[in-house]
Steps between C-alpha positions, in 0.01 A plus 500: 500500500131485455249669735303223672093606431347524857300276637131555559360375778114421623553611841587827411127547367325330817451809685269618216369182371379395802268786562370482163451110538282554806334858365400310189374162655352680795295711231380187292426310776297746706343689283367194250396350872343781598286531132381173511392462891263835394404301194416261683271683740284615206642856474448694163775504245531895655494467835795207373692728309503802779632215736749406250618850446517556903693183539771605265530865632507345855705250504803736293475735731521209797773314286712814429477614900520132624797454322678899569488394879610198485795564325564871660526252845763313294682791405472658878664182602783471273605871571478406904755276442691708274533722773571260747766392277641805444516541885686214523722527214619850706481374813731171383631539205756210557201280693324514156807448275501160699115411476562591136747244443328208708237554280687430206704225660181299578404547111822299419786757489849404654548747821745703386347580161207550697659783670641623175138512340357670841798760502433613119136500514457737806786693351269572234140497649483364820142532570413360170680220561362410822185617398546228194617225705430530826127632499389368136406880334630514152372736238353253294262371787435847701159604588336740231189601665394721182539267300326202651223730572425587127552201353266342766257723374526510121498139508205441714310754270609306192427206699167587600424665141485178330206299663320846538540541118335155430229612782402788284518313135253228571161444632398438881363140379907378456656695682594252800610219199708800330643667808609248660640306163713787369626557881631189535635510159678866558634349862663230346679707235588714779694206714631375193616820388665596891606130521754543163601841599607355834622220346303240637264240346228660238258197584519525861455811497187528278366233678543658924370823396187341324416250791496784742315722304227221438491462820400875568252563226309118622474711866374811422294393235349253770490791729286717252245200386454486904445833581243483113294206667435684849416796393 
């Protein structure tokens, strides 16, 4: 009989793709936003690219601590109610063989097979199978603080790299035209690129991360010519 090829699935990858979706936007987004509102206040193209460089050390130190905490609290939570479970599961072992097989009965399953399934499962890991279906924590989907953290902050360096690299290739004369052109252009080949790894739509994609990103490099650009004209 012929081994059946396993299935890859997206949502194995979200944990990771995620962070580097958000490091990588984030580091577009702010850092072109951030060029062009100094631009825009009439700073030299040095004073431009020390606030570039700052922005992208900042913000992947901020991105890669940020994100460590935030899923560290995720990880503190699912091991609470590991233990809990585990408590339980000692406390009541039969109690739990029941919730087990509800479970499974409200997902379809005829009672007594239900009770077959629960009986087998705990036989062989109990607490990973009430940790699977009762509290949602499966392998595929636990928090990796480590690894959130660092790809948060590679990508928001690579992110932040790219307008920063167009900063320091042209003259101050075009650089609002040029920053804010290739930004756009790099944030919708980063949506479209997420969107198709998630699976979703390439064009709608492209076309939220652009409008939002517009939208954030018309402010501070706004902000900058403000603070240029009173001062």
């Amino acid at each position: 009989m012929p081994v059946r090829q396993k299935e890859r699935h997206r949502i194995r990858h979200v944990g990771w793709l995620r962070a580097a979706v958000l490091g990588a936007n984030d580091g577009i987004l702010s850092t072109s936003s951030l060029l062009l509102g100094v631009a825009a206040a009439h700073a030299s193209h040095g004073s431009l690219l020390v606030a570039g460089i700052a922005s992208l050390v900042a913000g992947s130190m901020s991105m890669a601590a940020g994100e460590y905490v935030s899923v560290q609290s995720q990880v503190d939570t699912e091991h609470a109610d590991l233990e809990v479970e585990r408590a339980e599961l000692k406390a009541d072992a039969a109690g739990e063989h029941q919730e087990l097989a509800s479970i499974y009965v409200a997902r379809g399953l005829d009672p007594s097979l239900a009770e077959q399934v629960a009986a087998q499962l705990m036989a062989h890991d109990a607490l990973g199978a009430h940790a699977r279906d009762e509290l949602g924590i499966s392998e595929s989907l636990r928090a990796r603080p480590i690894q959130a953290a660092l790809a948060s902050a590679a990508s928001f360096a690579t992110g932040a790299a790219l307008p920063l690299l167009v900063t320091s290739l042209i003259p101050m004369a075009v650089v609002i035209p040029l920053v804010s052109g290739t930004s756009l252009l790099f944030l919708a080949l980063l949506g479209a690129l997420a969107a198709r790894a998630g699976g979703a739509g390439v064009l709608k994609g492209a076309a939220r991360v652009t409008c939002w990103g517009a939208l954030a490099m018309a402010l501070t650009t706004g902000v900058g010519m403000l603070f240029a004209a009173t001062t």
